[in-house]
N, C-alpha and C positions, 0 to 999 in steps of 0.2 A: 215693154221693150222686148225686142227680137235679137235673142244671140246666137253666132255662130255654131252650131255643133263640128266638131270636128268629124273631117271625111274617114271612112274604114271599111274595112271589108267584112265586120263582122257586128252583127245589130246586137245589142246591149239593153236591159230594161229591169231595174231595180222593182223588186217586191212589189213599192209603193207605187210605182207606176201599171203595174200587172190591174193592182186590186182598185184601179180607178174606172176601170171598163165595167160597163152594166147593161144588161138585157132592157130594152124599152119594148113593152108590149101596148099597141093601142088597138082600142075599137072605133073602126070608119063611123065617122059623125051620118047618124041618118037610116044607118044598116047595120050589120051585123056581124061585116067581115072584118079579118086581124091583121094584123102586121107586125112583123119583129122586124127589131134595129138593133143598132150601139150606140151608146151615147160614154161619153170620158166625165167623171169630175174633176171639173176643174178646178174648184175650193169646195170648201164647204158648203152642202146645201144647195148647187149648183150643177148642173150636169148640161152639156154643150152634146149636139149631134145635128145630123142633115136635117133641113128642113123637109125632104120629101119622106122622112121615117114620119114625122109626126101631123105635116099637114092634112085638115082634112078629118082630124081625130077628136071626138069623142071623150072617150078614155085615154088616159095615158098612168101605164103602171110600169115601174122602176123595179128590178129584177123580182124579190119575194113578195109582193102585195104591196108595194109600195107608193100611194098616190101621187102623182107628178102634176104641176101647172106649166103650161106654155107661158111663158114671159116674154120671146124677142123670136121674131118669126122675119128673115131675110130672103127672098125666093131667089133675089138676086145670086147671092152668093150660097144659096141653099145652106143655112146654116139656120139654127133654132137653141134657143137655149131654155130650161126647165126650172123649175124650183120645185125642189126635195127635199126632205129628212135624208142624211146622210152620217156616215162617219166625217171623224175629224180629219182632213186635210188640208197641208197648205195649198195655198195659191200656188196651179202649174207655172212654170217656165217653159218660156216658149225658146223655138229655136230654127236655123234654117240648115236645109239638106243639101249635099253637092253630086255632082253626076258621081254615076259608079257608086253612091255610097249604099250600104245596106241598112236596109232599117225596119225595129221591128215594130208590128202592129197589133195594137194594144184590142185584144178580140174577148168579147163579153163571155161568161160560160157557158153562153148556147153554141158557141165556134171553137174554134180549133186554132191555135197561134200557129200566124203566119207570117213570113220575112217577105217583104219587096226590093228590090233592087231601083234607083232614082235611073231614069233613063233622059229628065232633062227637068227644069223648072222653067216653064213658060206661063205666058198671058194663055188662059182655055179659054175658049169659047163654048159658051154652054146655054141649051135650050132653060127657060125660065121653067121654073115648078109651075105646072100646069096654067101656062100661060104659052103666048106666042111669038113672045122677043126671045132674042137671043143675048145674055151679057158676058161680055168677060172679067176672068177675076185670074189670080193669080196663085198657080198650082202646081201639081207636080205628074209628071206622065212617069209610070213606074212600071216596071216587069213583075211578072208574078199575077194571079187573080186570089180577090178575095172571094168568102162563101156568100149565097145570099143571106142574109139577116146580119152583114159587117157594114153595111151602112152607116156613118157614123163613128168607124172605129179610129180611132188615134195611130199617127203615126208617130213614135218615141225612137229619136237619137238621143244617148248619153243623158237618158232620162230627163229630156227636154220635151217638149209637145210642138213637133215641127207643122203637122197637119192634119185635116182631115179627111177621110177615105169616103168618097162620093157617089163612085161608078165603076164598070169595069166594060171593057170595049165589048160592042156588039158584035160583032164579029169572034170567028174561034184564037183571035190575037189575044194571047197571056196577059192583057195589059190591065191595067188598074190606074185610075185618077183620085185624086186627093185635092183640095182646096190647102194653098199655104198658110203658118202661122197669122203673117201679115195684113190678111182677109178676115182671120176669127180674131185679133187683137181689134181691129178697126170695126168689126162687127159687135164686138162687146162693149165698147167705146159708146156705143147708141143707148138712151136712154129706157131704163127698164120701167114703163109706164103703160105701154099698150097690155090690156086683157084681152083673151079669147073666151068665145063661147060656140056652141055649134048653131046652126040653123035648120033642123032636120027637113025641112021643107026645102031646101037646096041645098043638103047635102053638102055643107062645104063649112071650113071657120070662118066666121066673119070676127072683125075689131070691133074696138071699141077704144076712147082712150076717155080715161080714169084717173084720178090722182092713186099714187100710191098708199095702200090703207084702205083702199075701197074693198068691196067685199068682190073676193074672184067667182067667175061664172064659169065653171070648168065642163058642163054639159049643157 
C-alpha cells in the first residue's frame, strides 16, 4: 500500500532510513570492468536498486564484501532487486510526493547527501535497459542532479520510500528522474523465482526459471 507523504519545504529522513542506502559494486559479466550504484533495504535481506546498476554483472558486492544475488530483474521499469545478509530492518513504507515538495535522498557512503525538489509526477517515457522499445512507467521529474554512482538511490518523505532515482537529464538541465513508489510496489508484487547467471561468451545475464531452493548460479 502507497500512502500520502505530506507536502513541505523541507526534506526529512530518520537515522533508520539514512542507514538503508548501501554501495553495490559489480563486475561486468565477461570482462573486467566495475560499476558502482545504490541500492535501499527495503527489509531484511532485501536490497531494491535500478536495473541498469546491476544488469549485465557478474559479481555483485554489497558495501564491505558483502555477496549479493539478483532475484527480480525488470528492464521495463529498470528496477532489480537482490538478496543479502543484512541488518535487521522492518519492511520500508512507501509513500507519494507532491509538486514543490522537497525530498531527501537516501545516498550510499560513496556519495554525498543530496535534496531534490519534485518538479511534477508524470507517466516517463523511457529507453528499455539495453534494448530498443521504449516503456512508460510512472515517476517523478525533480530539480537538483544527483552524482554518478546514485543510481538506485531512494527518495525518502517523512521517512516513507516514495521513489527511485534512475537518471539525470542529458543535457546541462539540473534535472533528475526517479521511478515512483507504485512501480517498485507492483514490481515487487512479481514472483521471486527467476535465477541469473552470466554467459561470458555473450557477455550479458541470461535466465533461467528454477523452483525456489534450487541452488543459485551467481557467476
Amino acid at each position: 500500500m502507497v500512502a500520502a507523504c505530506a507536502g513541505g519545504h523541507v526534506a526529512s529522513m530518520d537515522p533508520v532510513s539514512s542507514r538503508r542506502a548501501v554501495t553495490i559494486t559489480t563486475t561486468a559479466c565477461g570482462h573486467s570492468s566495475h560499476t558502482v550504484g545504490t541500492g535501499i533495504v527495503i527489509e531484511s535481506g532485501v536490497v531494491l536498486t535500478a536495473a541498469h546498476v546491476v544488469i549485465g554483472s557478474t559479481n555483485l558486492v554489497i558495501d564491505n564484501g558483502l555477496p549479493a544475488v539478483l532475484t527480480r530483474l525488470d528492464p521495463a521499469r529498470d528496477l532489480a532487486s537482490l538478496a543479502v545478509t543484512t541488518a535487521d530492518f522492518a519492511p520500508v513504507e512507501y509513500g507519494d510526493l507532491s509538486h514543490g515538495q522537497t525530498v531527501a535522498v537516501a545516498t550510499a557512503p560513496h556519495s554525498e547527501p543530496v535534496d531534490l525538489v519534485v518538479d511534477s509526477h508524470a507517466t516517463l517515457s523511457i529507453d528499455d535497459v539495453r534494448g530498443k522499445l521504449r516503456h512508460d512507467r510512472g515517476g517523478y521529474a525533480l530539480s537538483g542532479r544527483i552524482a554518478p554512482g546514485d543510481s538506485g538511490a531512494g527518495l525518502f518523505a517523512n521517512n516513507r520510500l516514495a521513489g527511485l532515482v534512475f537518471a539525470v537529464a542529458s543535457d546541462a538541465e539540473a534535472a533528475s528522474y526517479a521511478t515512483d513508489a507504485s512501480e517498485i510496489v507492483s514490481f515487487l508484487a512479481t514472483p521471486d523465482t527467476e535465477r541469473f547467471r552470466c554467459d561470458p561468451e555473450r557477455s550479458r545475464v541470461v535466465t533461467r526459471s528454477t523452483p525456489l531452493g534450487d541452488e543459485v548460479i551467481a557467476d
